[in-house]
Each structure stands twice: as structure tokens, then as C-alpha cells.
VOGU-3710 file (C-alpha; in Angstrom, 3 decimals, decimal comma):
1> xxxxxxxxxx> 0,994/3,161/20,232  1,280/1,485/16,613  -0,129/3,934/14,090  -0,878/3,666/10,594  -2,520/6,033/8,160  -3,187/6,028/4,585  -4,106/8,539/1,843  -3,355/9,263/-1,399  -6,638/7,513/-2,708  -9,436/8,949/-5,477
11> xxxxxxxxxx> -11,028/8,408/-8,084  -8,869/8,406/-11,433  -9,677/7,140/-14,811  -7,936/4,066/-16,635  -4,686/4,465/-17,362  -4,350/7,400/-15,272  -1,535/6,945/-11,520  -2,421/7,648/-8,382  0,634/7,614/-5,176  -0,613/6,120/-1,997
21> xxxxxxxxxx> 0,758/7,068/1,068  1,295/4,986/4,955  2,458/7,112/7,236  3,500/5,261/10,891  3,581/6,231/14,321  4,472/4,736/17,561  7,521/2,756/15,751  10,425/3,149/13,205  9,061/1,826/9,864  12,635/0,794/8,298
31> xxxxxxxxxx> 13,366/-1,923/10,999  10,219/-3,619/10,109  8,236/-5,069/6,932  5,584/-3,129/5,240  3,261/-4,153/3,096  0,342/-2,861/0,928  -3,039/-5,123/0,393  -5,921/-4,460/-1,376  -9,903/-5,824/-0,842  -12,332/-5,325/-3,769
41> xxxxxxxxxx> -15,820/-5,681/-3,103  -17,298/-9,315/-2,531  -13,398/-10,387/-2,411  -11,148/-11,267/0,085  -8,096/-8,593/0,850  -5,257/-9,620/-1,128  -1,206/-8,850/-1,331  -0,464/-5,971/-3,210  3,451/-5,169/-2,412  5,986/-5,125/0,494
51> xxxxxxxxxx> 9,319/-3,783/1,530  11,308/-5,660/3,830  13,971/-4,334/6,223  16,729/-4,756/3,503  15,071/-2,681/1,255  13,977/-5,582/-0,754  10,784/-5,546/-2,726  7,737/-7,897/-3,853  4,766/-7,351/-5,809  1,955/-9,572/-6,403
61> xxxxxxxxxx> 2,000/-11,042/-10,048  -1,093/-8,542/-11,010  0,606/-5,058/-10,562  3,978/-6,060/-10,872  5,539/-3,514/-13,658  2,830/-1,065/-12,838  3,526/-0,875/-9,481  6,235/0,616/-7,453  6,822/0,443/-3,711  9,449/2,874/-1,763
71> xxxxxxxxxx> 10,226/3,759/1,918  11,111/7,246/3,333  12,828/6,944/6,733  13,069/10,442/7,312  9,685/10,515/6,735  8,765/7,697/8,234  6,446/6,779/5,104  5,954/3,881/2,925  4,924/4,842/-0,670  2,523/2,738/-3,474
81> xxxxxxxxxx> 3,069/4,640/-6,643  0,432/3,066/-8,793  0,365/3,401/-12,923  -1,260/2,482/-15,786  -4,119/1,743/-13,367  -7,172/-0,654/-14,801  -10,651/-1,450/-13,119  -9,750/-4,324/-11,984  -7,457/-1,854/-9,041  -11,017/-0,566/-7,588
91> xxxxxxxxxx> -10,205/-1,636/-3,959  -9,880/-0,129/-0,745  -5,762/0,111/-0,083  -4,344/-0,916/3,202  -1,253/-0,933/4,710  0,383/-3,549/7,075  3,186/-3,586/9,555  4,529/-6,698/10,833  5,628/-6,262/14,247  6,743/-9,112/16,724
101> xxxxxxxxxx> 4,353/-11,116/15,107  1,541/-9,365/15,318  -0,392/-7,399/12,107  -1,025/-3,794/12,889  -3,509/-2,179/10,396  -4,250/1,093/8,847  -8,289/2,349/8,339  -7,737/1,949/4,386  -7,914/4,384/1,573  -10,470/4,365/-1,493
111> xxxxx> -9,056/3,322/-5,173  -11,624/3,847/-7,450  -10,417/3,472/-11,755  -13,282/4,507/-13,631  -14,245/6,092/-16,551
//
């Protein structure tokens, strides 16, 4: 059974970083794509940042130099280290794995940049 779970999420102030972490289950997360997406209130969920099976990154244009993604296969784990975060990040964090076509979601974790 496909299993995702994320943490890592608070409350921090501008500027401050935060790590977000996807652990998997039920499948081996380096032989697939993985992929972090954000939904604000009011908005639609949006692409954040992926990791394909090569290793090879993207970021969407908004957190790109701010934002850095990285896999752990021993672990199992996809990381979202997020810095230099601004209000405009206040979103509940999701990951995604693509498998055989299908979209297999985690419950989300809480991103909240305040002061």
C-alpha cells in the first residue's frame, strides 16, 4: 500500500527556514518522481519542486534559489529545505508520487511565515 507522510511544518517568522520531510511506504521512492506542491488558502495547489529518477531537479519560478529539494534512499525520504521564507509560502505542503500513472498523495503539512 502507497504511503506518504509529511512533517517538518510550523510556524516560523520571515526570513527564518523550515525542512519538510515525505517519508514513503509501500514503494521505493528513487525509481519514481517526487514532487512537492503547495495550496494557499482560496488558491488552487500549485508546483513547488520535484526530483526525478535521475536525480534531476525543478523548482517552480517562485522558490527557485530559496528552495532546495533532495532524496534519501536509505531513508526512503524526499526532503524540501525551505529558506529565506516570505508570507507569500503560508500553504499547506504536499507531497506527490507519480506511480504508473496514477498520483498518490500525502495528508499535507502546515507552513505558516508570520511575524
Amino acid at each position: 500500500q502507497v504511503q506518504l507522510v509529511e512533517s517538518g511544518g510550523g510556524l516560523v517568522q520571515p526570513g527564518g527556514s523550515l525542512r519538510l520531510s515525505c517519508v514513503a511506504s509501500g514503494f521505493t521512492m528513487e525509481y519514481y518522481a517526487i514532487g512537492w506542491f503547495r495550496q494557499a488558502p482560496g488558491k488552487e495547489r500549485e508546483f513547488v519542486a520535484d526530483i526525478n529518477v535521475g536525480g534531476n531537479k525543478k523548482y517552480a519560478g517562485s522558490v527557485e534559489g530559496r528552495f532546495t529539494i533532495s532524496r534519501d534512499n536509505a531513508e526512503n525520504t524526499v526532503y524540501l529545505q525551505m529558506n529565506s521564507l516570505e508570507p507569500e509560502d503560508t500553504a499547506v505542503y504536499y507531497c506527490r508520487a507519480r506511480i504508473l500513472r496514477q498520483n498518490f498523495w500525502g495528508q499535507g503539512t502546515q507552513v505558516t511565515v508570520s511575524s
